[in-house]
C-alpha positions in Angstrom: -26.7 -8.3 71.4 -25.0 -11.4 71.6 -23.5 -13.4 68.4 -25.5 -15.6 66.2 -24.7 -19.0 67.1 -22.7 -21.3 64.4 -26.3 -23.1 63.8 -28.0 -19.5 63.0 -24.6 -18.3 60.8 -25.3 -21.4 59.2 -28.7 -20.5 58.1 -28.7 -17.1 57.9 -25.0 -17.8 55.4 -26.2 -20.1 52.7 -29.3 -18.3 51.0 -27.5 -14.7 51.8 -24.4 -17.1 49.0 -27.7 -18.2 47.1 -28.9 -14.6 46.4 -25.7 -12.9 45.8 -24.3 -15.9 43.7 -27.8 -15.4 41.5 -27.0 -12.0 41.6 -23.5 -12.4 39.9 -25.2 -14.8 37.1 -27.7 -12.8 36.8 -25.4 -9.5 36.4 -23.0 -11.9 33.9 -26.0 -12.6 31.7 -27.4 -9.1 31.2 -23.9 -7.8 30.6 -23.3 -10.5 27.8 -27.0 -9.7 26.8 -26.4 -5.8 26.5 -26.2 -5.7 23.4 -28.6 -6.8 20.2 -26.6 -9.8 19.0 -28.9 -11.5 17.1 -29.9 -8.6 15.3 -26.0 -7.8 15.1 -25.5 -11.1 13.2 -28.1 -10.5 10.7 -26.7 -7.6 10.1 -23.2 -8.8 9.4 -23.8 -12.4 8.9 -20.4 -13.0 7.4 -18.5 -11.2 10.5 -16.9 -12.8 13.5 -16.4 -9.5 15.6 -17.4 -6.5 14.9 -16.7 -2.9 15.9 -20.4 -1.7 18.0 -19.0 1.6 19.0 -16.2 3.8 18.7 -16.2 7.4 20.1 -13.4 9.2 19.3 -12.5 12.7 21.1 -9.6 15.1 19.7 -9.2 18.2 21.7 -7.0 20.7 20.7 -5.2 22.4 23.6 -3.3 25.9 23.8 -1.3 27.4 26.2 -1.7 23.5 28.1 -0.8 24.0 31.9 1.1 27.4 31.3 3.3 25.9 28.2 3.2 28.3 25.5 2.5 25.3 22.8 -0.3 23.7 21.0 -1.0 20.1 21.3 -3.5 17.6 20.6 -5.0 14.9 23.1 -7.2 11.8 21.7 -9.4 9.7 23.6 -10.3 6.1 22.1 -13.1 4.0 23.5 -14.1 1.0 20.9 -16.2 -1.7 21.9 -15.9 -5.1 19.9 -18.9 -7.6 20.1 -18.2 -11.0 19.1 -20.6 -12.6 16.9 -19.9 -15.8 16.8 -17.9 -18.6 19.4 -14.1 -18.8 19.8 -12.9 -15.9 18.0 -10.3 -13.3 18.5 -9.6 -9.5 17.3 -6.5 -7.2 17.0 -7.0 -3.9 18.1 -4.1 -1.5 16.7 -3.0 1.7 18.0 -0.3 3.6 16.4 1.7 5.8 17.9 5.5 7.3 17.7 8.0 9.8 18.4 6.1 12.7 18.3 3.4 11.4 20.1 2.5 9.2 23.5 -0.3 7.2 24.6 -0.5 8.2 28.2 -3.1 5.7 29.4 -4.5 2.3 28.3 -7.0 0.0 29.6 -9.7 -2.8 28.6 -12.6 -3.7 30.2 -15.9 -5.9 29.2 -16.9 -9.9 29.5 -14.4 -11.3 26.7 -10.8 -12.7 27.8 -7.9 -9.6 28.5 -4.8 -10.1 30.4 -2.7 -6.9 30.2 0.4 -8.8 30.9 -0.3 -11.5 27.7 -2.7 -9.5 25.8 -0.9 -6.3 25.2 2.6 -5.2 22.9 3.8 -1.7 23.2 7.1 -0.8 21.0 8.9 -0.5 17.8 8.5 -2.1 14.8 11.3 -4.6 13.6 12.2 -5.7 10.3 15.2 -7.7 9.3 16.9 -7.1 12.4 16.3 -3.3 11.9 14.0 -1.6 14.4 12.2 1.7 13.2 12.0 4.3 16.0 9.4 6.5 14.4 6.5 3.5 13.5 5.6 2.4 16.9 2.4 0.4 17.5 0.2 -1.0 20.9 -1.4 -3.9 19.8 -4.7 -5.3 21.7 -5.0 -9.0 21.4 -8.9 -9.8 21.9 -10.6 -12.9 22.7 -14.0 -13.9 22.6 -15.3 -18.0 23.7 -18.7 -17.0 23.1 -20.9 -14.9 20.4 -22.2 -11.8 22.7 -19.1 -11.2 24.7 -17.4 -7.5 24.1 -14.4 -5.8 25.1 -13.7 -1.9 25.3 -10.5 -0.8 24.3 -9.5 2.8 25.8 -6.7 5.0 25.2 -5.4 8.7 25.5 -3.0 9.4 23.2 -1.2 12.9 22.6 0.2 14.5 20.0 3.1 16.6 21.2 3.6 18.3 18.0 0.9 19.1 15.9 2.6 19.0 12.3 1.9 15.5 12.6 -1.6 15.6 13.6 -2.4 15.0 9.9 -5.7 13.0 9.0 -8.5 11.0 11.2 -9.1 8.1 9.4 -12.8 6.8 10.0 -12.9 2.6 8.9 -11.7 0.2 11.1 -10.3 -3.2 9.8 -13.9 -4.4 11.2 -17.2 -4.0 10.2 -18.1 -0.7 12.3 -21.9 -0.7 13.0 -21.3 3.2 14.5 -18.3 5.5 15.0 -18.5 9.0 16.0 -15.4 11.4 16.0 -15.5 14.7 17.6 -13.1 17.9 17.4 -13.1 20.6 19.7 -11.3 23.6 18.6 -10.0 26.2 21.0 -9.9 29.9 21.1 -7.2 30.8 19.4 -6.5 28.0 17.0 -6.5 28.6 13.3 -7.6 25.4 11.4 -8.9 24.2 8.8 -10.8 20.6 8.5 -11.1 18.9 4.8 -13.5 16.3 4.1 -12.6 13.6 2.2 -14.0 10.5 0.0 -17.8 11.2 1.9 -19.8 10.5 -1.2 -20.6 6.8 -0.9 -21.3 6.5 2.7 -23.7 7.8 5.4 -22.0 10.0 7.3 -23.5 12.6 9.7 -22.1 16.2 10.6 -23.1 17.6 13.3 -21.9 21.3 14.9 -22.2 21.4 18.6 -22.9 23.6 21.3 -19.2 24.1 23.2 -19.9 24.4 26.3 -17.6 26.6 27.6 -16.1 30.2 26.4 -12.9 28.9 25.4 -13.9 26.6 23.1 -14.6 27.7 19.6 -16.3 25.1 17.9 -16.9 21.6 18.9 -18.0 19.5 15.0 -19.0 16.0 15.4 -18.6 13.4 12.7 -21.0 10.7 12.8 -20.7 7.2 10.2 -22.9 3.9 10.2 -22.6 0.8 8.4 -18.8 0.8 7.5 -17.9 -2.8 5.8 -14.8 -5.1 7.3 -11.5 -4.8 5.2 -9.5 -6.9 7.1 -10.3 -10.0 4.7 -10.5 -8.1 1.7 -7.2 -8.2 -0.6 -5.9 -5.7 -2.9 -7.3 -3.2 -1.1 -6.2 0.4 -3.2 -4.4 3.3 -0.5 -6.8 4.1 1.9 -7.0 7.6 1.2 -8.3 7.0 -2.4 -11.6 5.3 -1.0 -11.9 5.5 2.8 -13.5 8.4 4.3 -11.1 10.4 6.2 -10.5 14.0 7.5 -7.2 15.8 6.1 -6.3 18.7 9.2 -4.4 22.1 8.4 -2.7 24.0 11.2 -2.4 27.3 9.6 -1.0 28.8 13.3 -2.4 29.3 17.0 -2.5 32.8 19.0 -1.5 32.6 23.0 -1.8 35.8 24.9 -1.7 37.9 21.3 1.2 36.3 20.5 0.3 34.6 16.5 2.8 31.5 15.9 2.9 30.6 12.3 2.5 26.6 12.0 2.2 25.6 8.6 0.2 27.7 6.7 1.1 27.8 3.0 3.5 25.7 0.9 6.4 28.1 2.4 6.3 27.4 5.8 5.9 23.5 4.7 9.1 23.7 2.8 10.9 26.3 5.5 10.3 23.3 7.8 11.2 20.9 5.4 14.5 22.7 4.7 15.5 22.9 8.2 15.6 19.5 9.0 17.5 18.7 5.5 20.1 21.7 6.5 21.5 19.7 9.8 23.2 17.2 7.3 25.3 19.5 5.3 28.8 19.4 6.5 31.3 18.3 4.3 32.2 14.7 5.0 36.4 14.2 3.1 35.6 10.4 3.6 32.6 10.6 0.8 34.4 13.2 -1.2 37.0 10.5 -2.1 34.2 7.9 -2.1 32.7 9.8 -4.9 36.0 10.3 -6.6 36.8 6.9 -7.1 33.3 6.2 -8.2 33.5 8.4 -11.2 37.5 7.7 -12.0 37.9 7.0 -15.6 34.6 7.9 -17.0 34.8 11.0 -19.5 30.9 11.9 -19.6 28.5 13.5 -17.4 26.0 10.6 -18.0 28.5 7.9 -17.5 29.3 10.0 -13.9 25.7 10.3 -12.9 25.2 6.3 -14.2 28.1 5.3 -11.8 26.7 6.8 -8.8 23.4 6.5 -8.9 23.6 2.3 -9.6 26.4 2.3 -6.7 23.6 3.5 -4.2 21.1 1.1 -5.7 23.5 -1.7 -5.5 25.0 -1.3 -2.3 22.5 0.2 0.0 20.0 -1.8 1.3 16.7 0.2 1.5 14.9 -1.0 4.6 11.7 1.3 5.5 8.4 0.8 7.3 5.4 2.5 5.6 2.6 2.6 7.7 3.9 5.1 10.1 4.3 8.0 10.4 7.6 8.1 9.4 10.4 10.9 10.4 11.2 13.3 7.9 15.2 14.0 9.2 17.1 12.2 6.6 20.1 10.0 8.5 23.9 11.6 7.7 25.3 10.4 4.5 28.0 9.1 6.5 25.7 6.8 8.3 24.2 5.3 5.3 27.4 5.1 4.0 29.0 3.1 7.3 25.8 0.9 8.0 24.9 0.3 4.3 21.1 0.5 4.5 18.9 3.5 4.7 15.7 4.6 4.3 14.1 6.5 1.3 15.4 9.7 2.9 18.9 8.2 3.9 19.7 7.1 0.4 18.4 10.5 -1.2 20.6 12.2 0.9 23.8 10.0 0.2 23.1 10.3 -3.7 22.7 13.9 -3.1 25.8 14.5 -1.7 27.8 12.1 -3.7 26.9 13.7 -6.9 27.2 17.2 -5.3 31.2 16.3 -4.2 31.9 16.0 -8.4 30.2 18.9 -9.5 26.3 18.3 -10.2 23.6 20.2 -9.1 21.9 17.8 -7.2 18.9 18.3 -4.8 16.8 16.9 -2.2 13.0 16.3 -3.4 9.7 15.8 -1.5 6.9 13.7 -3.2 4.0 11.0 -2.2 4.3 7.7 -3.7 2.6 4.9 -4.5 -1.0 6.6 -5.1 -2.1 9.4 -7.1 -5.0 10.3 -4.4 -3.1 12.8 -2.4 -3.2 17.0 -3.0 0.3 17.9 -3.3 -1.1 21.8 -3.2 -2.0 21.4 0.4 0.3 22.5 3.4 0.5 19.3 5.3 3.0 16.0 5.8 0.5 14.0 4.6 1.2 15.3 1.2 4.7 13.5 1.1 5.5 9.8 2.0 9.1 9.7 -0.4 12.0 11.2 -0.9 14.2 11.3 -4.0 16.8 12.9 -5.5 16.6 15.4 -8.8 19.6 16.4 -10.7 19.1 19.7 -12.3 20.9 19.1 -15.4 21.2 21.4 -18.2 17.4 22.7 -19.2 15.7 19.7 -17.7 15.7 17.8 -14.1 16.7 14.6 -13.9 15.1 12.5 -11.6 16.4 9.6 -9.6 15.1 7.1 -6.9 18.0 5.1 -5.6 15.5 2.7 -3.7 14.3 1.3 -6.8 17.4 -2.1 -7.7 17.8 -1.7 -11.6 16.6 1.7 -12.6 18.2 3.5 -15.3 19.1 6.9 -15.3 16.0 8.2 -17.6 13.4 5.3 -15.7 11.3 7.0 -13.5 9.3 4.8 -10.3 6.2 4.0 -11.5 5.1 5.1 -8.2 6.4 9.1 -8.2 5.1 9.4 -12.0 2.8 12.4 -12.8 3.2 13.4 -9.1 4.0 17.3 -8.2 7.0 16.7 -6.1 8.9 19.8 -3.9 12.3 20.2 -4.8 14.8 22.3 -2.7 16.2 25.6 -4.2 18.1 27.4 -0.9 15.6 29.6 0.8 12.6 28.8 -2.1 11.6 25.3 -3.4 10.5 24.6 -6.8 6.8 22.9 -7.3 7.5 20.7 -10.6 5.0 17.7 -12.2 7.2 14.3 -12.5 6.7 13.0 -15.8 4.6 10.0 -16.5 5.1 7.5 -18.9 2.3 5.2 -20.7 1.2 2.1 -19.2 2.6 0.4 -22.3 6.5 1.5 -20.8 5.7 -1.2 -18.2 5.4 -4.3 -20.4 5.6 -7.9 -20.8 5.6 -8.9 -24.6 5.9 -12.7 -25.6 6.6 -13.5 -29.3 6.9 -16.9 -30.5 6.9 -18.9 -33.4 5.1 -22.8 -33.6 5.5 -25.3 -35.8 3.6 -29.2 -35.8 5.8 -31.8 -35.3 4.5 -35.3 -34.8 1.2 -34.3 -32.5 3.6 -31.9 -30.4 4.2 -28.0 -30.7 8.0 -26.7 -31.8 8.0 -23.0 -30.2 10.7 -20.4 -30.6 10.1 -17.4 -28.8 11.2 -14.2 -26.4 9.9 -12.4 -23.8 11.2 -8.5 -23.6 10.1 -7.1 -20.3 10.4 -3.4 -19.6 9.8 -1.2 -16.9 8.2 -3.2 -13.7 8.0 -5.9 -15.0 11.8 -5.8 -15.7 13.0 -4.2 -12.4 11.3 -7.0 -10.6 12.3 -9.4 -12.2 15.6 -8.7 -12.3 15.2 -8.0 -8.1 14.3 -11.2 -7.6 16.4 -13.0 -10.2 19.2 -11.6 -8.1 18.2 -12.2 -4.4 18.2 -15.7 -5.4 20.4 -18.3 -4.5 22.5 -19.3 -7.3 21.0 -22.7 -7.6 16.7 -21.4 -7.7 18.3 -18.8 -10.7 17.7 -21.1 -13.7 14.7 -22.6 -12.2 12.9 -18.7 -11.6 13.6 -18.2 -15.6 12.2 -21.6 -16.3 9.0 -21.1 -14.4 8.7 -17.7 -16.0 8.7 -19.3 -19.2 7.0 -22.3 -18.7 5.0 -21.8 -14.8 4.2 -24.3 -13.1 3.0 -26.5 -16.6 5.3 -29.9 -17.5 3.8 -30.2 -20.4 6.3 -26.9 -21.6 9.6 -28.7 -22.3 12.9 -25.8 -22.6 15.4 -27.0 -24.7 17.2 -23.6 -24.2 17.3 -20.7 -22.5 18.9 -17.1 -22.2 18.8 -14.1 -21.2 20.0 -10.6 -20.6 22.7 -10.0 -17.9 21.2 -10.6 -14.3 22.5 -7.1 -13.3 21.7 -5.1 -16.6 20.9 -1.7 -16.3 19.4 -1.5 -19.4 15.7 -0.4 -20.2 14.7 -3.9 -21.1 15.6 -7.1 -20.6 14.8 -10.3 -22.2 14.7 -14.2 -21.9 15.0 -16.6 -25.4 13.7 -19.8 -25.4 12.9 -23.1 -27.3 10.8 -25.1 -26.2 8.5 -28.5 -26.8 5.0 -28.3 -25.7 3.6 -31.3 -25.6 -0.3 -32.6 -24.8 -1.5 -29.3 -26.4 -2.5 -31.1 -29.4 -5.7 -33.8 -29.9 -6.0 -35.6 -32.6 -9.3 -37.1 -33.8 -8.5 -38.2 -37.2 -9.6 -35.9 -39.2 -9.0 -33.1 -37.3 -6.7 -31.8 -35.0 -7.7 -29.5 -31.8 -5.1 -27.3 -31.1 -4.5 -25.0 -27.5 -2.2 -22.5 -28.3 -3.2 -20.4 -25.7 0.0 -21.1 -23.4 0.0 -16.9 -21.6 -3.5 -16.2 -20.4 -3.5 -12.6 -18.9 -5.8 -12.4 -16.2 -7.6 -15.5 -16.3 -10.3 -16.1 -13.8 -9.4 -12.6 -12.3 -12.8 -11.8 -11.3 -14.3 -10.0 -8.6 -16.4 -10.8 -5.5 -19.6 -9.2 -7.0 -20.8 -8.6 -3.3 -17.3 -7.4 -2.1 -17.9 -4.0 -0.4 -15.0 -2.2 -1.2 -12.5 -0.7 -4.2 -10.2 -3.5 -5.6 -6.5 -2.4 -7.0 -5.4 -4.2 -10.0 -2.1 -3.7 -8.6 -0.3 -1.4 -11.4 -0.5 0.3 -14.6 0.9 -2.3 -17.1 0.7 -4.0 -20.5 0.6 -7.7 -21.2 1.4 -8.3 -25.0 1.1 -11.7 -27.2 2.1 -12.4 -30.5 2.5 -16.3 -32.3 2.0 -17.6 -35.7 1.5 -21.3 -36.3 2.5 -22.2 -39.7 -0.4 -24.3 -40.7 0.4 -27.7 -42.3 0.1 -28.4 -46.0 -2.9 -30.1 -46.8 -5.0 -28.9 -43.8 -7.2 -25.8 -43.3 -8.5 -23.8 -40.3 -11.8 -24.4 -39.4 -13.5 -21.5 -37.9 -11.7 -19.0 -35.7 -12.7 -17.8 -32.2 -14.6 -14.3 -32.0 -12.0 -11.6 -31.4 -12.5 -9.9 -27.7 -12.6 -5.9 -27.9 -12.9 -4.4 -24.8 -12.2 -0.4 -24.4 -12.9 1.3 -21.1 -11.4 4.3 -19.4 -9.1 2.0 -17.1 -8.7 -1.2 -19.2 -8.6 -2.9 -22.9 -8.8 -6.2 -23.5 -7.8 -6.7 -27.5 -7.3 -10.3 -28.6 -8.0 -11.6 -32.1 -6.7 -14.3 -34.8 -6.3 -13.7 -38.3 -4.9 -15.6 -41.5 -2.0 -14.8 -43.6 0.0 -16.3 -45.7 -0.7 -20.1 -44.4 -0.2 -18.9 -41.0 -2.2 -18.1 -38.0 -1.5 -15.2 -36.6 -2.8 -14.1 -33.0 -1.9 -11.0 -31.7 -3.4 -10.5 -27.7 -3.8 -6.9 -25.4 -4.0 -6.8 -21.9 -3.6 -3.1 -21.2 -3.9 -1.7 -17.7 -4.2 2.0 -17.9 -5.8 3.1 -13.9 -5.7 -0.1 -11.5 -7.6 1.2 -9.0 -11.5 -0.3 -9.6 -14.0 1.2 -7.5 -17.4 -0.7 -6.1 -19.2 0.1 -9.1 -16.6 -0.7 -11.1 -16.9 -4.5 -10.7 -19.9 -5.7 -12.9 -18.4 -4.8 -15.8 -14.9 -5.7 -15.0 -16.3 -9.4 -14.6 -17.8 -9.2 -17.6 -14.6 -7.8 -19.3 -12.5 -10.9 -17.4 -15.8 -13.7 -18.8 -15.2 -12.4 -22.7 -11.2 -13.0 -21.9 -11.9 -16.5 -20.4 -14.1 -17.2 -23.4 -11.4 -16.4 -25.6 -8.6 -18.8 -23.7 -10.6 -21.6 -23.9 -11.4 -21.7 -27.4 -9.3 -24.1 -29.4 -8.0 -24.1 -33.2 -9.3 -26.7 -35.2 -7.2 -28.0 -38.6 -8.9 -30.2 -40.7 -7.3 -32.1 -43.2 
């Protein structure tokens, strides 16, 4: 056959470009069209992006490719849909030294460029990079509402220890995630369900498949709300659902190997890793020496180590990973001068151990009180501190907490069962906890009427928290901003509230409280009509206007379990009386009490305010009548004092 002629390529050419150029369109629009967008932003009309799908596959694999050893693969595929025009999403996954993602890759009709779009690597903080919290982070981008990206991984966990929990939210609204498990043959674990109550969530137990699969158990939730605008979100495990994994042991050719599977083998591990650190350093034995030369008691010899580490090591930690749980050498902390949780426990371990105390290495979970200490797993403990077995009680001590004393105990660790090392055994013991009133702010002033202005004497005591941050920041200051953070603590950001002087406690006082005295003028506070004078003397107003999005989806945290106190008296003028007095506010609940009420005595008013915060964790349905609580409080603030004459 001979070759078309140029005239008959020419014709033949443009409709065969005309067809497949319609084609492409055509294949563009259904794939931007795939999925229900306009039902999508009904659904979440205050959402940008959104997570459609995620399926998430763990398989558990023995005896992998002939090696005698248990690990755990994951496969990730999450689709985001954009809602809306011009937006963007952050799709995070965490990995580190203990476990790899193998393969990555991203396909769908929104804008990804591997080589601008993707960060693999450590996390860095103050110049300090942190090996074990390692992240890959997804940068998304979406120029028009219907677009979607899939985000794939495989990730593997090459030791199954830390295989701990799969958590089910995403930072986005999820319209449907499924997650499922497949356990082998031979595998001996244990899968605990947690915080399922308050959303839909399907289980589902599947056929395997194939005879060396034991059970395959598919987890199925809908409808999960975004959290990535939401502040004050509590610990995740307190309120999102999540599954907690227990590796008792696995069997390969008949052959059992123990894992973790009771508190002993958690602790046996535990003590292991503690035990490579125990040669003694002469370099620290002098150190110690010299930190303890001259004092004559054992508590002035535990005071002078413990504030040393405090004071000269920096703590520097990352929290969100998975963190290691091989404490660094006391020499290294020592030379380097910052440390971890586990870095400085270990170098106030061995200091105190060098001169004579009985000091010991303790496991515990901080910072929430959601976690089952009773459980073998890592996920149980996030801290490490140091206990001091001292006569017939323990004494314990967390050197990352600046300005501590030796019987203050983090607010964090309190009423937590912590592990504490004992040679070959451990001891389970409950930390103490203290009353929320131990963390308190309590003002106490005294105002007098002078010429249409207020004359206030007065002191704030701050204990606990309250004190040990202050005192943190009062001292990572610049010496210049020093005065000016006490003056805004007394007066905020108000110019009305004139000091005339000011003290206070020792920056670096290790004492249990620490205080700031003050007089001041306060001026504009006062209106005179003439007869009468309007008075607002409400110059500390705990928790104004703290209210709560009544449509916010998820728990709120308060922040901490504290007490905010208030006590003034005005002497009232001769020749004047108090017209009526504001309603007192009495509010009593399980987490909170408001108490604020005036009162006459002796020509004086005397107010006296509460603001006690007992569990700060709110959850959803907690929110109604903690607005209501914070509307009586607002009442109460704006209320002025009327004198008439």
């Amino acid at each position: 056959m001979n070759p078309l002629s140029n005239t008959q390529s020419d014709k033949w050419l443009l409709p065969a470009l005309i067809v497949f150029f319609a084609s492409v369109v055509t294949l563009g629009a259904s794939a931007q069209n795939r999925y229900p967008v306009e039902e999508m932003q009904q659904k979440y009309p205050d959402n940008e992006v959104i997570v459609y799908s995620s399926d998430v596959r763990y398989s558990i694999e023995i005896d992998y490719r002939g090696i005698e050893y248990c690990r755990v693969k994951e496969t990730n595929s999450t689709t985001f849909l954009a809602l809306k025009d011009h937006t963007t999403a952050i799709d995070v996954r965490f990995y580190d030294q203990y476990s790899e993602l193998s393969k990555n890759h991203v396909t769908g009709t929104g804008f990804y460029k591997p080589y601008i779009s993707l960060r693999c690597g450590d996390f860095e903080e103050d110049g300090v990079f942190y090996h074990d919290a390692r992240v890959c982070q997804f940068a998304l981008r979406f120029d028009k509402a219907g677009e979607y990206l899939t985000v794939t991984t495989e990730k593997v966990y090459t030791d199954i220890r830390y295989f701990t929990r799969i958590m089910f939210a995403s930072p986005y609204a999820t319209q449907r995630k499924t997650v499922r498990i497949e356990i082998p043959e031979g595998a001996d674990v244990q899968i605990l369900e947690n915080n399922f109550d308050a959303y839909v969530i399907n289980r589902d137990t599947i056929d395997p498949g194939s005879s060396q699969i034991k059970a395959t158990v598919e987890y199925s939730l809908y409808d999960f709300p975004a959290s990535q605008r939401l502040e004050d979100l509590p610990d995740s495990r307190c309120f999102s659902p999540h599954l907690t994994l227990l590796f008792s042991g696995y069997t390969i050719k008949d052959v059992y190997t123990p894992v973790l599977a009771n508190l002993d083998d958690l602790y046996g591990w535990y003590h292991s890793l503690v035990s490579q650190n125990e040669d003694v350093n002469e370099e620290l034995k002098i150190v110690a020496a010299k930190l303890i030369a001259g004092t004559e008691t054992d508590s002035a010899r535990l005071a002078a180590i413990y504030y040393w580490v405090q004071d000269r090591i920096r703590y520097v930690a990352f929290e969100n990973g998975p963190a290691a749980f091989t404490p660094d050498s006391p020499q290294n902390v020592y030379t380097k001068r910052f440390g971890d949780c586990k870095g400085m426990a270990n170098l106030c371990k061995t200091l105190l151990c060098y001169v004579g105390f009985d000091a010991r290495l303790c496991w515990v979970y901080g910072g929430t009180d959601c976690a089952n200490a009773t459980i073998p797993s890592i996920s149980t403990h996030n801290h490490m501190i140091c206990a001091v077995m001292l006569h017939d009680s323990i004494l314990y001590l967390d050197p990352t907490r600046n300005y501590s004393s030796l019987t203050e105990i983090n607010e964090g660790i309190q009423g937590k069962t912590c592990m504490i090392e004992n040679g070959d055994t451990y001891l389970l013991k409950e930390i103490p906890a203290t009353p929320a009133t131990s963390n308190l702010m309590n003002i106490k002033n005294a105002i007098s009427l002078l010429d249409n202005e207020l004359k206030v004497t007065g002191n704030i005591t701050l204990t606990g928290c309250f004190k040990k941050d202050f005192q943190y920041y009062l001292n990572h200051l610049p010496v210049e901003y020093k005065d000016k953070l006490v003056n805004y603590f007394v007066t905020g950001t108000d110019n009305n509230y004139i000091p005339d002087r000011l003290t206070t406690s020792p920056p670096d006082s290790m004492c249990r409280q620490f205080d700031i005295s003050y007089t001041m003028t306060v001026r504009n506070k006062v209106l005179d009509l003439g007869d009468e004078l309007l008075l607002s003397l409400n110059f500390y107003r705990f928790l104004q206007n703290e209210s709560i999005d009544p449509k916010r989806p998820l728990p709120y945290d308060i922040g901490s379990r504290e007490t905010f106190r208030e006590e003034f008296s005005l002497m009232i003028p001769e020749g004047m009386t108090l017209a009526t007095l504001p309603a007192d506010v009495d509010v009593a609940n399980p987490k909170y009490e408001f108490r604020l009420k005036y009162r006459v005595a002796d020509s004086a008013l005397l107010c006296h305010k509460e603001v006690l915060i007992k569990d700060p964790m709110l959850l959803v349905s907690d929110i109604a009548e903690w607005n209501a609580a914070i509307a009586k409080l607002n009442d109460f603030y704006k209320e002025m004092i009327i004198l008439k004459y």
